[in-house]
C-alpha positions in Angstrom: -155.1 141.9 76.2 -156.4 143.5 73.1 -158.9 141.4 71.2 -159.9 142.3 67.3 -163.8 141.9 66.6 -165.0 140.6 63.6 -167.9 142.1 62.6 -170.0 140.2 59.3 -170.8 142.8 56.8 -174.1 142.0 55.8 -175.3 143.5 52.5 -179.2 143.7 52.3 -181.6 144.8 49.9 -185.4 145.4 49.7 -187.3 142.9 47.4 -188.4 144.1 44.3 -191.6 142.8 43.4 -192.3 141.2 40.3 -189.7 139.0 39.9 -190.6 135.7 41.4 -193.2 135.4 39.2 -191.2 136.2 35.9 -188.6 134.1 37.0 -191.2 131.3 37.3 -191.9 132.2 33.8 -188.5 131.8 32.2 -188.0 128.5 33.8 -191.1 127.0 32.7 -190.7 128.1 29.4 -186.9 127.0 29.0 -188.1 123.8 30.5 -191.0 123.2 27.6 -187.9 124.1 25.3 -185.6 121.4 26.3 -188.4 119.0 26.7 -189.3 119.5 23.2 -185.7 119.1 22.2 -186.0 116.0 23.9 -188.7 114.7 22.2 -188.1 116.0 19.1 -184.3 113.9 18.8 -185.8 110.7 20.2 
């Protein structure tokens, strides 16, 4: 009986360092922003 093997391609990078933080960064900002919005319509 011949049996095909799937296989999961796995594609894998190394971490590049740095961006947790500035991602952080942009979040808490846009988060100040809309919050602002927010209190600014009210």
């Amino acid at each position: 009986m011949n049996e095909e093997v799937e296989e999961k391609m796995v594609l894998a990078h190394a971490p590049v360092p740095g961006y947790g933080k500035v991602f952080t960064i942009v979040l808490a900002i846009a988060a100040i922003y809309l919050a602002l919005i927010l209190l600014i319509t009210l």
